[in-house]
C-alpha positions in Angstrom: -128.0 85.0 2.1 -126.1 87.9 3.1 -124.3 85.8 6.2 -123.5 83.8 3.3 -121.9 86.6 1.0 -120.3 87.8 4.3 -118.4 84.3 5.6 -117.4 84.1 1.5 -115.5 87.3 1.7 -114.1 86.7 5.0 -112.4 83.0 4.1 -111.3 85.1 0.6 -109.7 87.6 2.8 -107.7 85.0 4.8 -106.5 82.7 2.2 -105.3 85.8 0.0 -103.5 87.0 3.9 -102.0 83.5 4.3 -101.0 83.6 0.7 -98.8 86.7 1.5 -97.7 85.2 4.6 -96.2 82.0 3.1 -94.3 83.7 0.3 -91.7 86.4 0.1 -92.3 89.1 -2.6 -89.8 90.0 -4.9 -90.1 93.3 -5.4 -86.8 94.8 -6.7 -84.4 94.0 -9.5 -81.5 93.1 -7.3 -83.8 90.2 -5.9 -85.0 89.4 -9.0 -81.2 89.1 -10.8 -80.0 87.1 -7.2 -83.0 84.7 -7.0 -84.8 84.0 -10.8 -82.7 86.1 -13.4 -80.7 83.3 -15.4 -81.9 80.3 -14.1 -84.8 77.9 -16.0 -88.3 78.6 -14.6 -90.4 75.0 -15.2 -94.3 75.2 -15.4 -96.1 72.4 -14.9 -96.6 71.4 -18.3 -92.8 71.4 -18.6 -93.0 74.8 -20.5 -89.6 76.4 -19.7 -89.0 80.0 -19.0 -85.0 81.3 -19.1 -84.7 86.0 -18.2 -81.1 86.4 -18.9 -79.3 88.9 -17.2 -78.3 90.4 -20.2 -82.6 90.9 -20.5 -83.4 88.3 -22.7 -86.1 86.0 -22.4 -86.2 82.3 -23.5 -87.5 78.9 -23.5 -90.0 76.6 -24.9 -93.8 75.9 -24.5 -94.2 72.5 -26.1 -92.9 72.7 -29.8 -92.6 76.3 -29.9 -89.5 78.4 -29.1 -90.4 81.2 -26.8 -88.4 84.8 -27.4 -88.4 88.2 -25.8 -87.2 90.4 -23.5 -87.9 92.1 -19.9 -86.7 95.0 -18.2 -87.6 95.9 -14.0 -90.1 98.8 -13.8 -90.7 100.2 -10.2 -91.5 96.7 -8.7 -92.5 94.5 -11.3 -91.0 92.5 -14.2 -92.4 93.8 -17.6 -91.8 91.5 -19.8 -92.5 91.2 -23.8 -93.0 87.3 -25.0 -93.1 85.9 -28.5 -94.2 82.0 -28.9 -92.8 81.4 -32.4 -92.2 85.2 -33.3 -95.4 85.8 -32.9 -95.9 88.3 -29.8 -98.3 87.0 -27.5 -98.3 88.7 -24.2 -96.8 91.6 -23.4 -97.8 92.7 -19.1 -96.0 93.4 -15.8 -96.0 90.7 -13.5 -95.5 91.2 -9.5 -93.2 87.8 -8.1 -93.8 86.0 -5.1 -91.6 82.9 -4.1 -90.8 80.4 -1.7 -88.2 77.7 -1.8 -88.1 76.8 -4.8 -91.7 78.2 -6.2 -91.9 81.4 -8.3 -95.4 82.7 -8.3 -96.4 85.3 -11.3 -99.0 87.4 -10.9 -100.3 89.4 -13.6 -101.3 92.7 -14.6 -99.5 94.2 -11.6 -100.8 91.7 -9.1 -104.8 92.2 -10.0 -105.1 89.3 -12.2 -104.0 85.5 -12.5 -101.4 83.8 -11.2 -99.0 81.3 -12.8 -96.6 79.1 -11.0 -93.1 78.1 -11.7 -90.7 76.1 -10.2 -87.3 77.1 -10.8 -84.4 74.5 -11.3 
């Protein structure tokens, strides 16, 4: 049982090392404004995600119109989100991307991760 706990944390440790390897971090607000900032983030729902460059932040998540704002905080984007007014997340998110995928991870990169492809 304990081989087994053992050969579970290893292949964790590797796929969360190849997971860095594959995509670049975006950890400043220069890289942020040249690579995502202004352009339509896609889920894959076809939820859309817009931060201006002006700090706005806008889009839709299937009938509802999604509002807000962000500003860069050391190296994450904090962002405030309301889904029809209504506030309904309100974290700092660290970025990850490659090509054209834009990877979110929450709560400072400790939590979930949500992927977006940007067009």
């Amino acid at each position: 049982m304990k081989q087994l706990a053992l050969a579970t944390l290893a292949a964790l440790s590797l796929a969360a090392t190849a997971h860095a390897g594959d995509f670049a971090r975006i950890a400043s607000e220069e890289a942020f404004r040249a690579y995502v900032a202004d352009r339509t983030l896609v889920d894959e729902f076809g939820g859309t995600r817009v931060f201006g460059g002006n700090g706005g932040l806008g889009g839709r998540q299937d009938r509802s119109v999604i509002t807000g704002g962000w500003v860069w905080h050391k190296d994450a984007l904090c962002h405030r989100t309301r889904m029809d007014g209504i506030e309904v997340e309100n974290d700092c998110v660290h970025l990850w991307m490659r090509g054209t995928t834009v990877v979110m991870q929450t709560k400072r990169g400790r939590s979930t991760e949500v992927a977006w492809t940007l067009r």
